[in-house]
N, CA, C and O atoms as CSV, one atom per row, in Angstrom:
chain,resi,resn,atom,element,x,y,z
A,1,UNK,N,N,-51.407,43.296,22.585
A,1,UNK,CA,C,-50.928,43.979,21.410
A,1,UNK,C,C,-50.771,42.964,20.282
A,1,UNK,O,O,-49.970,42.045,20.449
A,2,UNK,N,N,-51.506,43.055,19.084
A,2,UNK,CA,C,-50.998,42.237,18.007
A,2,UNK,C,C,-49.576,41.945,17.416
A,2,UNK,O,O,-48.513,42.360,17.879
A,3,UNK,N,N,-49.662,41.555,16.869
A,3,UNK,CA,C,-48.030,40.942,16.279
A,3,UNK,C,C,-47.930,41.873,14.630
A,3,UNK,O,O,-48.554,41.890,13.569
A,4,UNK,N,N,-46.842,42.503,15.192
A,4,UNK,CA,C,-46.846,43.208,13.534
A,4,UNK,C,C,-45.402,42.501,12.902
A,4,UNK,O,O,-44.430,41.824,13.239
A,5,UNK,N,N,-45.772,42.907,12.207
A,5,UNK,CA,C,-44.380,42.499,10.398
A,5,UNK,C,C,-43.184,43.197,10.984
A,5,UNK,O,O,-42.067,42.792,10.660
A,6,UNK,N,N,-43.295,44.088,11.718
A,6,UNK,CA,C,-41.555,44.322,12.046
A,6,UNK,C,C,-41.418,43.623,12.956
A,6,UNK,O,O,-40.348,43.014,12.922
A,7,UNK,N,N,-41.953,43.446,13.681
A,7,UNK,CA,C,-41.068,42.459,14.805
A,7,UNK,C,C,-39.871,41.395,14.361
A,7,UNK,O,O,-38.766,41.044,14.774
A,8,UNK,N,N,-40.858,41.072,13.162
A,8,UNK,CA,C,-40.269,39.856,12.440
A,8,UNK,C,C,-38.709,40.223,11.870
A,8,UNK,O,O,-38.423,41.288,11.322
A,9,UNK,N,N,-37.902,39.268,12.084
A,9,UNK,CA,C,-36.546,39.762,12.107
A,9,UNK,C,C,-36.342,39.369,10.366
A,9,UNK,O,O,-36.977,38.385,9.988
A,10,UNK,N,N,-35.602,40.005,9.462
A,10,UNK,CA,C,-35.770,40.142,8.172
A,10,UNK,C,C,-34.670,38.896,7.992
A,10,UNK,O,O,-33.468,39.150,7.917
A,11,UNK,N,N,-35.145,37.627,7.934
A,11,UNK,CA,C,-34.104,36.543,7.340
A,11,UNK,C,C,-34.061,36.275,5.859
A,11,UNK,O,O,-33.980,35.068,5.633
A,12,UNK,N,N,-34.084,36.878,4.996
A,12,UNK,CA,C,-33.961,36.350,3.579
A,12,UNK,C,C,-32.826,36.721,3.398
A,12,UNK,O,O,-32.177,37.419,4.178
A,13,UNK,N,N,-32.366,36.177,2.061
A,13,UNK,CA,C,-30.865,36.164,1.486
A,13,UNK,C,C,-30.543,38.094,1.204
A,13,UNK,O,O,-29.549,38.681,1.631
A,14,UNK,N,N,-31.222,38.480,0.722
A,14,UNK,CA,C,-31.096,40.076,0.802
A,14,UNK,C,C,-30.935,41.021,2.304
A,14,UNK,O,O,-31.067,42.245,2.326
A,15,UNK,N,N,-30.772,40.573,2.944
A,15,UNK,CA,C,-30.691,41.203,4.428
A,15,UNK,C,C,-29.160,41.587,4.296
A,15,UNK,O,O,-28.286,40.839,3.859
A,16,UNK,N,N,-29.013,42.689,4.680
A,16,UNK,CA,C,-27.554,43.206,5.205
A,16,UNK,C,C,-27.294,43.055,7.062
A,16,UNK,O,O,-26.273,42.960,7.743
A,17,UNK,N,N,-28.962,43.097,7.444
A,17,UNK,CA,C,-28.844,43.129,9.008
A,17,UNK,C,C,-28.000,41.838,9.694
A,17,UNK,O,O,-28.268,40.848,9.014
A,18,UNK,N,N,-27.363,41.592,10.454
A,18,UNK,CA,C,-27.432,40.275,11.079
A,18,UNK,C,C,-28.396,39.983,12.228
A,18,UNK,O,O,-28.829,40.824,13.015
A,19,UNK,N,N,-28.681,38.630,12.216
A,19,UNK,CA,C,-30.089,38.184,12.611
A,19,UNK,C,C,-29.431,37.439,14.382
A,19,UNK,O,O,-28.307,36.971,14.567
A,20,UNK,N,N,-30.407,37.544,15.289
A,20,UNK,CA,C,-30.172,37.233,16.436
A,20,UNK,C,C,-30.561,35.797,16.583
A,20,UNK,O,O,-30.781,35.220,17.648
A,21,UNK,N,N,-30.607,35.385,15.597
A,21,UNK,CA,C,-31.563,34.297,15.489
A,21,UNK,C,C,-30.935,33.027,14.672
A,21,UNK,O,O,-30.824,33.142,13.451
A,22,UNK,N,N,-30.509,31.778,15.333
A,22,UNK,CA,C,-29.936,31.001,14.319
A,22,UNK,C,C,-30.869,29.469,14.368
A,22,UNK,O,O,-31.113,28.682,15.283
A,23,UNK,N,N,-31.283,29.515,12.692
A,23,UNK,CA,C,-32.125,28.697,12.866
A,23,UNK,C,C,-31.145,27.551,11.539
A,23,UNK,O,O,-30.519,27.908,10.541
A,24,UNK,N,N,-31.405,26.040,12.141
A,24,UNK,CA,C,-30.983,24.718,11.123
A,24,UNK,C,C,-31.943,24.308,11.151
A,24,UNK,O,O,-32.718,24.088,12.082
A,25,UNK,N,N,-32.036,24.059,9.416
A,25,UNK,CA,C,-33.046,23.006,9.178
A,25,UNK,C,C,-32.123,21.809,8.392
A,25,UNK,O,O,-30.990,21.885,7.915
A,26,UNK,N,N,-33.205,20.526,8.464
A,26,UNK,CA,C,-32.651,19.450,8.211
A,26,UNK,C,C,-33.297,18.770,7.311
A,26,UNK,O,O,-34.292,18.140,7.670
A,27,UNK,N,N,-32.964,18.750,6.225
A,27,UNK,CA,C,-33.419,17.386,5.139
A,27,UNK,C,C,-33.091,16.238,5.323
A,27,UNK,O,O,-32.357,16.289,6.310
A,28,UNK,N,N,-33.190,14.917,4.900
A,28,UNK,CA,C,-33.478,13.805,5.139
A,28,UNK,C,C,-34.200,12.815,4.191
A,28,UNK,O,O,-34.954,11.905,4.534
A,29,UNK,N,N,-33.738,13.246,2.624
A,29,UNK,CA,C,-34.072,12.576,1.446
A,29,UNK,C,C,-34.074,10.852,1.242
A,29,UNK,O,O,-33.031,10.292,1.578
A,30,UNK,N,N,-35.233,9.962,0.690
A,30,UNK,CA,C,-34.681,8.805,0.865
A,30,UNK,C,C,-35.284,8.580,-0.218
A,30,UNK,O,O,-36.422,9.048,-0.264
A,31,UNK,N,N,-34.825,7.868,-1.371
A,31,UNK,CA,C,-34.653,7.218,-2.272
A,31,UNK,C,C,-33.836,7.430,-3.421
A,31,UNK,O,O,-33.030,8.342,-3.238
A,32,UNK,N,N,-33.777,6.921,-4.486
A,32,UNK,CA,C,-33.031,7.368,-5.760
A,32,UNK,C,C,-32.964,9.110,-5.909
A,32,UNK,O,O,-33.868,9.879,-6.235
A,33,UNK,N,N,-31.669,9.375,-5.574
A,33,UNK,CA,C,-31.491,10.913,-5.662
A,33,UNK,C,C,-30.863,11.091,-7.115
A,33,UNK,O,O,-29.666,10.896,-7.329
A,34,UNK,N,N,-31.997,11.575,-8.336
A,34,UNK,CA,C,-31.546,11.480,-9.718
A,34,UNK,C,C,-32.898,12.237,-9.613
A,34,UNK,O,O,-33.854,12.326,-8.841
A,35,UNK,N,N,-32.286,12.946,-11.306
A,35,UNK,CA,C,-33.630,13.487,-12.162
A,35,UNK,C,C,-34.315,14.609,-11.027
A,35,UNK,O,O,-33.882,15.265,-10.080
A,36,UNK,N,N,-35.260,14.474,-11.509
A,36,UNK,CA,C,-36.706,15.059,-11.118
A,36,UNK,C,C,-36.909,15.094,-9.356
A,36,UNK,O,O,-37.646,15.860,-8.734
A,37,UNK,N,N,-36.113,14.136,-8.853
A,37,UNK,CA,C,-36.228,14.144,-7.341
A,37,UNK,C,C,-35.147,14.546,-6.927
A,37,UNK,O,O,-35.224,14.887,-5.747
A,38,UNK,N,N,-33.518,14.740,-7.654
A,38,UNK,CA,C,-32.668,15.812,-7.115
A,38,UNK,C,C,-32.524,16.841,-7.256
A,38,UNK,O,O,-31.807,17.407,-6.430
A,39,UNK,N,N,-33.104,17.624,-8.340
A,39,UNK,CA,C,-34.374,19.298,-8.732
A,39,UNK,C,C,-34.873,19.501,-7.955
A,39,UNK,O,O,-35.112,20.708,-7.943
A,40,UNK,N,N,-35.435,18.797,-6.777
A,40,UNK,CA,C,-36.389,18.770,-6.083
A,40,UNK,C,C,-35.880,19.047,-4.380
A,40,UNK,O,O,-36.520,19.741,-3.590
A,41,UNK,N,N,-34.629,18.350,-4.071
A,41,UNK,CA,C,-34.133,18.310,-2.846
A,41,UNK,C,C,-33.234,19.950,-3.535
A,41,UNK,O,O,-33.470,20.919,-2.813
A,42,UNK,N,N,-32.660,20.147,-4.304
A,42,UNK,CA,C,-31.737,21.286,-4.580
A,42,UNK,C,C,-32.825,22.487,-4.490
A,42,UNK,O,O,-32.423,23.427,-3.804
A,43,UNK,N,N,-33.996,22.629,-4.991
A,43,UNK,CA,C,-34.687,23.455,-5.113
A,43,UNK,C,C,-35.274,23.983,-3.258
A,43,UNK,O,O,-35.464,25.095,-2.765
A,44,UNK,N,N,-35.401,22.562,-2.681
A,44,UNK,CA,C,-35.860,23.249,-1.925
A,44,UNK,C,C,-34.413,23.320,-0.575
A,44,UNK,O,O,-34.666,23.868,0.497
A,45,UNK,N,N,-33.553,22.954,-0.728
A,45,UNK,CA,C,-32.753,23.672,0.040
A,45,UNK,C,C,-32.610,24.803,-0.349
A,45,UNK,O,O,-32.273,25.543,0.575
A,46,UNK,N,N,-32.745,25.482,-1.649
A,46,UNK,CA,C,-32.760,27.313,-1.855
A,46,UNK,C,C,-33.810,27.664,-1.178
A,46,UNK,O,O,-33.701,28.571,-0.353
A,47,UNK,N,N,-34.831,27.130,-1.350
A,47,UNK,CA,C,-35.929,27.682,-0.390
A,47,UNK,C,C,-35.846,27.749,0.734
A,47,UNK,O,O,-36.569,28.546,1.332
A,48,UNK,N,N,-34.948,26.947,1.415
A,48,UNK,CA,C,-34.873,26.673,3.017
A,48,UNK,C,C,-33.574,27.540,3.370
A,48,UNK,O,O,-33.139,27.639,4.517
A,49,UNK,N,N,-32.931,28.240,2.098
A,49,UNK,CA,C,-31.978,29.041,2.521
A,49,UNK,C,C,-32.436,30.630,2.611
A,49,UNK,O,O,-31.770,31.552,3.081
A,50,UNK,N,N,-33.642,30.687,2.082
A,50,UNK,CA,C,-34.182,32.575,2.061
A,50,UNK,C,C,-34.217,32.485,4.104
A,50,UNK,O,O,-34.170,33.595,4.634
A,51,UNK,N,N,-34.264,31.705,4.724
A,51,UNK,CA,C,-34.779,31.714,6.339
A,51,UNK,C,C,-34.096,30.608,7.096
A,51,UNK,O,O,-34.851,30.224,7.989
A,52,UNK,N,N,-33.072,30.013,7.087
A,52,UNK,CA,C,-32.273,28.739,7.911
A,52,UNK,C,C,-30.719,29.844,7.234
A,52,UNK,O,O,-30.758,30.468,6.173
A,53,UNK,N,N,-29.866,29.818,7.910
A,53,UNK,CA,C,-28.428,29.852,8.643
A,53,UNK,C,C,-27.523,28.774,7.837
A,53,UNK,O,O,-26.538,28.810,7.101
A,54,UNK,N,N,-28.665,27.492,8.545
A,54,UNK,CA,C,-27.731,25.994,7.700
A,54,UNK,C,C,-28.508,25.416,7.746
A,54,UNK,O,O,-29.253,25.256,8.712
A,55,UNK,N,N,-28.578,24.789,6.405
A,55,UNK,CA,C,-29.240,23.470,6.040
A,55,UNK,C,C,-28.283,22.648,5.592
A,55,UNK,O,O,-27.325,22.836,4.843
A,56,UNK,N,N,-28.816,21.403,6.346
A,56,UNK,CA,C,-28.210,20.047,7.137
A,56,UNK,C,C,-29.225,18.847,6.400
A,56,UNK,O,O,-30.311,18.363,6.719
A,57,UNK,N,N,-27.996,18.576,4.904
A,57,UNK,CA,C,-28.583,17.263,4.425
A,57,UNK,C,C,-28.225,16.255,4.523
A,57,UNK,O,O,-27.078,16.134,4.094
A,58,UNK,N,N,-28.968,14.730,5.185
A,58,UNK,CA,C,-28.754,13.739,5.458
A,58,UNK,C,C,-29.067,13.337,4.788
A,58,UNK,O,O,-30.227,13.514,4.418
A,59,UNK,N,N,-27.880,12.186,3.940
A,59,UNK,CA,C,-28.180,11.113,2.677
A,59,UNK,C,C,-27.982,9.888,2.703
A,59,UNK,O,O,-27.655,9.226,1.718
A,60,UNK,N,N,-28.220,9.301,4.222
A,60,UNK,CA,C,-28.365,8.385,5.097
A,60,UNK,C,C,-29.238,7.265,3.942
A,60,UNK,O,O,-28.903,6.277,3.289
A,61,UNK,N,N,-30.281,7.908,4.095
A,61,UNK,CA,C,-31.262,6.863,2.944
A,61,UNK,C,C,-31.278,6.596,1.664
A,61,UNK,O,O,-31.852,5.695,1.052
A,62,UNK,N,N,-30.227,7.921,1.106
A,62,UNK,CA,C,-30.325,7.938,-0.665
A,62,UNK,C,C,-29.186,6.982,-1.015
A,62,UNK,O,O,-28.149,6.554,-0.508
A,63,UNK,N,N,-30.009,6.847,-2.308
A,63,UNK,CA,C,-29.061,5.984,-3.121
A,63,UNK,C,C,-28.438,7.263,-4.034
A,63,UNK,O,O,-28.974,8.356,-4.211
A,64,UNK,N,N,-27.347,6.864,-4.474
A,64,UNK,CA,C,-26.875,8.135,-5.647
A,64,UNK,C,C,-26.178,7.493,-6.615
A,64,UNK,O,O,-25.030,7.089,-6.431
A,65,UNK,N,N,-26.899,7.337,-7.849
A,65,UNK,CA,C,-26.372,6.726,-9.122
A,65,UNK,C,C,-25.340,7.497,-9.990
A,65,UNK,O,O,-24.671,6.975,-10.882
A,66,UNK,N,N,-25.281,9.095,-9.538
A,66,UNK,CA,C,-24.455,9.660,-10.697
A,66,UNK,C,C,-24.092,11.166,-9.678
A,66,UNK,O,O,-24.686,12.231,-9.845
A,67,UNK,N,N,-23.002,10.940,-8.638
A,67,UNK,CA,C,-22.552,11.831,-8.194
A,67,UNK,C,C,-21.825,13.010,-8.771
A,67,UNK,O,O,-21.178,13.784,-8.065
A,68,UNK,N,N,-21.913,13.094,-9.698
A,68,UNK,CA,C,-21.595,14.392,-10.289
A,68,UNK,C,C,-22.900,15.206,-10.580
A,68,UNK,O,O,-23.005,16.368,-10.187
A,69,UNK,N,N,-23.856,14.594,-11.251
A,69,UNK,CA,C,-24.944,15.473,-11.302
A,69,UNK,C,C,-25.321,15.749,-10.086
A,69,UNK,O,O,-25.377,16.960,-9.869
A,70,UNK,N,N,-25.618,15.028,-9.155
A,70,UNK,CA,C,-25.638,15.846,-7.993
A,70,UNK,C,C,-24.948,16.796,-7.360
A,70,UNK,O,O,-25.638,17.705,-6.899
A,71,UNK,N,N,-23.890,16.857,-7.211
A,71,UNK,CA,C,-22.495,17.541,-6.923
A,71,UNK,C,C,-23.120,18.984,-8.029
A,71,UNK,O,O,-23.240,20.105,-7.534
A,72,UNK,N,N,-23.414,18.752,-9.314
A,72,UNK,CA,C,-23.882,19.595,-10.012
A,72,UNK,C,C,-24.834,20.893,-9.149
A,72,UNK,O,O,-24.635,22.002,-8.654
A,73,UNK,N,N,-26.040,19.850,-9.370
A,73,UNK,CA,C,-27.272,20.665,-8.849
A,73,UNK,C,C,-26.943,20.921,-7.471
A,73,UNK,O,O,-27.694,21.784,-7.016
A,74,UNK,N,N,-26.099,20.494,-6.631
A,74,UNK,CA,C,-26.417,21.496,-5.489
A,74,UNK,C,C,-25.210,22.192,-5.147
A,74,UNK,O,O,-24.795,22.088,-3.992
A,75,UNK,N,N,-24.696,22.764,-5.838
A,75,UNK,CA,C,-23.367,23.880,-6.286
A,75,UNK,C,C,-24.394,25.175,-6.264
A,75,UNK,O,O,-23.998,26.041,-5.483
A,76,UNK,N,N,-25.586,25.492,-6.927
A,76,UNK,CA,C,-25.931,27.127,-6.919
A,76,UNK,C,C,-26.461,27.121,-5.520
A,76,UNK,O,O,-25.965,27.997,-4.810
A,77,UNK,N,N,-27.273,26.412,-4.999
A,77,UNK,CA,C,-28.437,26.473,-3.733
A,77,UNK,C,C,-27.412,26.610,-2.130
A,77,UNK,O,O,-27.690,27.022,-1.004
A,78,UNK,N,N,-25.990,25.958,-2.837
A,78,UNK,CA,C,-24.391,26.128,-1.499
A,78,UNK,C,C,-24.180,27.102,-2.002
A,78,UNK,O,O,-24.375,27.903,-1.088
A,79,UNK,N,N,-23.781,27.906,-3.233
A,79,UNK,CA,C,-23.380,29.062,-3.631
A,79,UNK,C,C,-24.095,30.190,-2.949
A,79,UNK,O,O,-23.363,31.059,-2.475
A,80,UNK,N,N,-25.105,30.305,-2.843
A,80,UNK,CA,C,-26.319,30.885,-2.763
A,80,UNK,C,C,-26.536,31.157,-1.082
A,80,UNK,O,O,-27.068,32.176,-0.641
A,81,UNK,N,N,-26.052,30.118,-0.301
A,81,UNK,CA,C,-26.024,30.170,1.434
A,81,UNK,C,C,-24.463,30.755,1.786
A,81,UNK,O,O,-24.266,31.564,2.693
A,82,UNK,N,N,-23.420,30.227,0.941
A,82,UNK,CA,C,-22.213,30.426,0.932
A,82,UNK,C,C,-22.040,32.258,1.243
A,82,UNK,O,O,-21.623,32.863,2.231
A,83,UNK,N,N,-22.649,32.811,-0.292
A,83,UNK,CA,C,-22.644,34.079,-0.314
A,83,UNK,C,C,-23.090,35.142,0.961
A,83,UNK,O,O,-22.827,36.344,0.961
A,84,UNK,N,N,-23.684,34.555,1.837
A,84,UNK,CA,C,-24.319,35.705,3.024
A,84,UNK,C,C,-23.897,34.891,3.982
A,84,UNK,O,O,-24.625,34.652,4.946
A,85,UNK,N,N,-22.787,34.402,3.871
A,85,UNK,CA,C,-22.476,33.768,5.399
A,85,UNK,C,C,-23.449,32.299,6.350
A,85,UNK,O,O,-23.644,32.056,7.541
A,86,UNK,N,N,-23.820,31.655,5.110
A,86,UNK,CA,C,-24.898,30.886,6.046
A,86,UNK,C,C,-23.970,29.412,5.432
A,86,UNK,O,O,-22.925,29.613,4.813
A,87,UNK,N,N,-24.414,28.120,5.650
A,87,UNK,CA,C,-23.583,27.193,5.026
A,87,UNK,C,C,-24.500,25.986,4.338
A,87,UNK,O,O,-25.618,26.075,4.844
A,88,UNK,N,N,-24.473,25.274,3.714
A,88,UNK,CA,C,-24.606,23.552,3.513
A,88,UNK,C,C,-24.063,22.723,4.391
A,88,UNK,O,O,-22.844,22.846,4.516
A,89,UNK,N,N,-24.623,21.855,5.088
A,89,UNK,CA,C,-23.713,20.700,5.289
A,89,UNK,C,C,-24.229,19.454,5.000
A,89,UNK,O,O,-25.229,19.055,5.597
A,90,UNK,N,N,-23.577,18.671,4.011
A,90,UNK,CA,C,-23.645,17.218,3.588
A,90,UNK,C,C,-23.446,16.225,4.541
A,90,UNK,O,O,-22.243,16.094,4.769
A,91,UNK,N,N,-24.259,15.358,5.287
A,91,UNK,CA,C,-23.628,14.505,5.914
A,91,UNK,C,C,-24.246,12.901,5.192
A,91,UNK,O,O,-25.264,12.764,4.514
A,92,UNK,N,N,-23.331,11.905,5.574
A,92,UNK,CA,C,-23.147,10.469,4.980
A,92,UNK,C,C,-23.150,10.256,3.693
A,92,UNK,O,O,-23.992,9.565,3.120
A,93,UNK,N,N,-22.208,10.834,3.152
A,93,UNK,CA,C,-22.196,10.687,1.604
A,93,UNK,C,C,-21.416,9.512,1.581
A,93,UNK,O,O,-20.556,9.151,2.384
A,94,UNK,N,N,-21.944,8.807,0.267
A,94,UNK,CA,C,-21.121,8.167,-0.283
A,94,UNK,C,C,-19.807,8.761,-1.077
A,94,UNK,O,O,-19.945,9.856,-1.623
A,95,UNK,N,N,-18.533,8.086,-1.167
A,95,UNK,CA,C,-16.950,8.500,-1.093
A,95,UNK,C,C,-17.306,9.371,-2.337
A,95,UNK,O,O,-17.106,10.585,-2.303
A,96,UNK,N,N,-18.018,8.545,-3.822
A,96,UNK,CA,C,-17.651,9.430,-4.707
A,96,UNK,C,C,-18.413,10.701,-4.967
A,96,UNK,O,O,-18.048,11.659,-5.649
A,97,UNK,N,N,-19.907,10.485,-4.082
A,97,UNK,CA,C,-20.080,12.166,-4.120
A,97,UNK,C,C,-18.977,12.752,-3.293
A,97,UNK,O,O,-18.150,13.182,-4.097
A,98,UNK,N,N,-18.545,12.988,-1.983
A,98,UNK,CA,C,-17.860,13.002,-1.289
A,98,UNK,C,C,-16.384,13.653,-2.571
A,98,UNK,O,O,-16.220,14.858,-2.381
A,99,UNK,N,N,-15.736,13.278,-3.327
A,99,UNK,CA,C,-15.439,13.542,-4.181
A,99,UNK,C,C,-15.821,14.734,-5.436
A,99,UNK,O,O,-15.048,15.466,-6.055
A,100,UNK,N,N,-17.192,14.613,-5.522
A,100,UNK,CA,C,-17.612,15.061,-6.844
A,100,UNK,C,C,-17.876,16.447,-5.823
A,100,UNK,O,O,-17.834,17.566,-6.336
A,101,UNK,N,N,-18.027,16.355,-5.002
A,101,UNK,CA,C,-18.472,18.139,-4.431
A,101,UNK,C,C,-17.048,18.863,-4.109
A,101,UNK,O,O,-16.817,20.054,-4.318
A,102,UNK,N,N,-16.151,17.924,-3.567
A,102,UNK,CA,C,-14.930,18.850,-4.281
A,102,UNK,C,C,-14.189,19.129,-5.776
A,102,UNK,O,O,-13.387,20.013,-6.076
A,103,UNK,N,N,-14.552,18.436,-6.301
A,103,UNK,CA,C,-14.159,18.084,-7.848
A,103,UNK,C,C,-15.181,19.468,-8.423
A,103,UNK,O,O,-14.590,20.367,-9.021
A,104,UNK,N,N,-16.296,19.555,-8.271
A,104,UNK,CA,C,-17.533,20.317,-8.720
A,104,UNK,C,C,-17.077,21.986,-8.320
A,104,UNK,O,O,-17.416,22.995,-8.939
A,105,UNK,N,N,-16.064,21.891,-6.887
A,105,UNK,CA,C,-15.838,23.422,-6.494
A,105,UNK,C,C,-17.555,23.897,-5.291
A,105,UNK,O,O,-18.019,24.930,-4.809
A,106,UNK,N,N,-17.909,22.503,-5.302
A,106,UNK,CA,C,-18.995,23.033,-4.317
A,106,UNK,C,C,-19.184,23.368,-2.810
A,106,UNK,O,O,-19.135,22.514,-1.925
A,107,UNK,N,N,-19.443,24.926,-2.568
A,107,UNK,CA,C,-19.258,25.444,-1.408
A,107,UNK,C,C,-20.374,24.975,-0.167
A,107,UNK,O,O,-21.393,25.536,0.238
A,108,UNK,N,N,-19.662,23.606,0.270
A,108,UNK,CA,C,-20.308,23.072,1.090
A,108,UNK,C,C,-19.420,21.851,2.304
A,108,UNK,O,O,-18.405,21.276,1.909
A,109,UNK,N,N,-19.899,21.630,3.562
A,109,UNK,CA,C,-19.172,21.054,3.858
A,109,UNK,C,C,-19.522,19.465,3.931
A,109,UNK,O,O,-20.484,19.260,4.671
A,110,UNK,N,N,-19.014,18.379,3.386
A,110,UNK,CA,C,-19.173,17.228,2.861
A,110,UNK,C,C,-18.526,16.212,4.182
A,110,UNK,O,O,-17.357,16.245,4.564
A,111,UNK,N,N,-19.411,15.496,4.634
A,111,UNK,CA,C,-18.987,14.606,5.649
A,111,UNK,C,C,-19.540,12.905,5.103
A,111,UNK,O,O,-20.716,12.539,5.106
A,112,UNK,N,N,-18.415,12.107,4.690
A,112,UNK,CA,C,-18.942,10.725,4.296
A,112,UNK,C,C,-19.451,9.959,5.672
A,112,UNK,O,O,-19.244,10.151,6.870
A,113,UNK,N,N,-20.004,9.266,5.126
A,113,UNK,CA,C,-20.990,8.116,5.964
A,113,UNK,C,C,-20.030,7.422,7.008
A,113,UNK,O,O,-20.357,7.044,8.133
A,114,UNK,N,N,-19.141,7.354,6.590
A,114,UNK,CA,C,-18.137,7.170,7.641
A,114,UNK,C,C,-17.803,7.939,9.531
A,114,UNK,O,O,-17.644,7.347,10.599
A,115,UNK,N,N,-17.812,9.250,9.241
A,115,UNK,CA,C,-17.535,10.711,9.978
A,115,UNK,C,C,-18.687,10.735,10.697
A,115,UNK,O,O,-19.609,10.322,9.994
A,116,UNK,N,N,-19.094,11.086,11.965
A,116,UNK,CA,C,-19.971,11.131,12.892
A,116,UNK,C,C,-19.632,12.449,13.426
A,116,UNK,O,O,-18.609,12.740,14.046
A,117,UNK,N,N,-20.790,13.355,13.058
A,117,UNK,CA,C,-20.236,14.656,12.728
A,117,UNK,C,C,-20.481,15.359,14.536
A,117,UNK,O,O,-20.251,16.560,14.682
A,118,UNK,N,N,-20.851,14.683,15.540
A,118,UNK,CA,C,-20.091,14.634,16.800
A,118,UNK,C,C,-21.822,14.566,17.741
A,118,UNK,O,O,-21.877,14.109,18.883
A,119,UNK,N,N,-23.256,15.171,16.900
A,119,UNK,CA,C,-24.234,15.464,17.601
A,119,UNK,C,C,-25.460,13.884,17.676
A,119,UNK,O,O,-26.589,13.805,18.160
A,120,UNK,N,N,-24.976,13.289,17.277
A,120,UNK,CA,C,-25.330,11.687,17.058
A,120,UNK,C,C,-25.099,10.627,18.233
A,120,UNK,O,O,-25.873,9.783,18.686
A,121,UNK,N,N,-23.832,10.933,18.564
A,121,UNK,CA,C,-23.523,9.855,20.221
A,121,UNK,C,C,-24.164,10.400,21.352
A,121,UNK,O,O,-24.124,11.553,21.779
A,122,UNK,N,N,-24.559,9.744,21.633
A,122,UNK,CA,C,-24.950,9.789,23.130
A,122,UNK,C,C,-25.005,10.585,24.061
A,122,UNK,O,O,-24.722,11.471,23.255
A,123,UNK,N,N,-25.096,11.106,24.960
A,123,UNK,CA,C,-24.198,12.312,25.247
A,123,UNK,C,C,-24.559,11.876,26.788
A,123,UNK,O,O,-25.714,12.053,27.176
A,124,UNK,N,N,-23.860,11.471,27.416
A,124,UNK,CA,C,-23.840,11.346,29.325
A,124,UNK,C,C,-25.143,12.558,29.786
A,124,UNK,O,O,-25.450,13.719,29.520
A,125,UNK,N,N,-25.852,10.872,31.044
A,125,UNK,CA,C,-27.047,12.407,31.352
A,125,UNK,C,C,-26.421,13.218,32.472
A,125,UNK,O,O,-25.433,12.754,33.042
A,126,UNK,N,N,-26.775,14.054,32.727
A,126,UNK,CA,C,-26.397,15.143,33.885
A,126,UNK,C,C,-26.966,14.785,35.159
A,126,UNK,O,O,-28.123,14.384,35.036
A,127,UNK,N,N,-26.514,14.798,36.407
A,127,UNK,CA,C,-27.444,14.580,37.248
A,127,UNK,C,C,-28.607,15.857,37.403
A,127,UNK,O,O,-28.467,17.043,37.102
A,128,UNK,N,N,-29.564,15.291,37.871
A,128,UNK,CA,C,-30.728,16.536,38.145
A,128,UNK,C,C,-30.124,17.533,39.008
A,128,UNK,O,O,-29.194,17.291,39.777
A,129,UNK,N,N,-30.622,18.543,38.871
A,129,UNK,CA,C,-30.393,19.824,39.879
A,129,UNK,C,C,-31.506,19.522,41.388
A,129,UNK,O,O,-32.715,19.307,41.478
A,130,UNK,N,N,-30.688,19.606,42.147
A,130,UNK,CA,C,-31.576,19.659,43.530
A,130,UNK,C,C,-31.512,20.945,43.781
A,130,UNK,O,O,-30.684,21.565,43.114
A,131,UNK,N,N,-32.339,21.720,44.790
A,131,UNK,CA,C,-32.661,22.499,45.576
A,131,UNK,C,C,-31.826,22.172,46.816
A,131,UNK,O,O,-31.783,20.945,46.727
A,132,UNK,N,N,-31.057,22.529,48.040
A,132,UNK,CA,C,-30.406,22.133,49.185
A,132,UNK,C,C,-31.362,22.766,50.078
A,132,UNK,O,O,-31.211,22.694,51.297
């Protein structure tokens, strides 16, 4: 049997349904986050919010010269996941973005570079399952 269009479970921001389905995606921006290249990470976390639950940005690699404009631009694209129940999460910010996204009122959750947001350590292996 082919694959039709309903199957497909309706994830865009207009859905009233709730979805059985929880999908994170993860950004992972690295360089000067300014201008034209933080338009760019904001833009497409809206995009990654019509179909992801949560998007999970790591700013591990960025530099950030002017944490308020950032804090700025990604206030509508958290607004925007905020509104239907889905979230942002910021992880390794530097203190004064870390700052500027509460200062900004931005609906997101902000974890500095410090905070090891718990899925990063290690995690003990299990022994294998035997058969008896």
């Amino acid at each position: 049997m082919a694959h039709q269009p309903t199957d497909v479970p309706d994830r865009s921001l207009n859905s009233d349904r709730p979805s059985r389905v929880w999908l994170t995606a993860v950004l992972r921006p690295a360089g000067t986050l300014a201008d034209a290249f933080a338009d760019a990470v904001a833009q497409t976390i809206d995009e990654l919010s019509r179909t992801a639950n949560m998007v999970v940005v790591d700013l591990e690699a960025a530099q950030i010269p002017d944490a308020e404009a950032v804090a700025d631009r990604l206030r509508p694209p958290a607004a925007r996941l905020a509104s239907v129940g889905k979230c942002l999460l910021l992880l390794n910010l530097p203190e004064a973005l870390v700052y500027a996204v509460q200062a900004e009122d931005v609906p997101a959750v902000a974890l500095p570079a410090d905070v090891d947001p718990g899925w990063t350590r290690r995690r003990p292996r299990r022994p294998a399952i035997t058969r008896r």
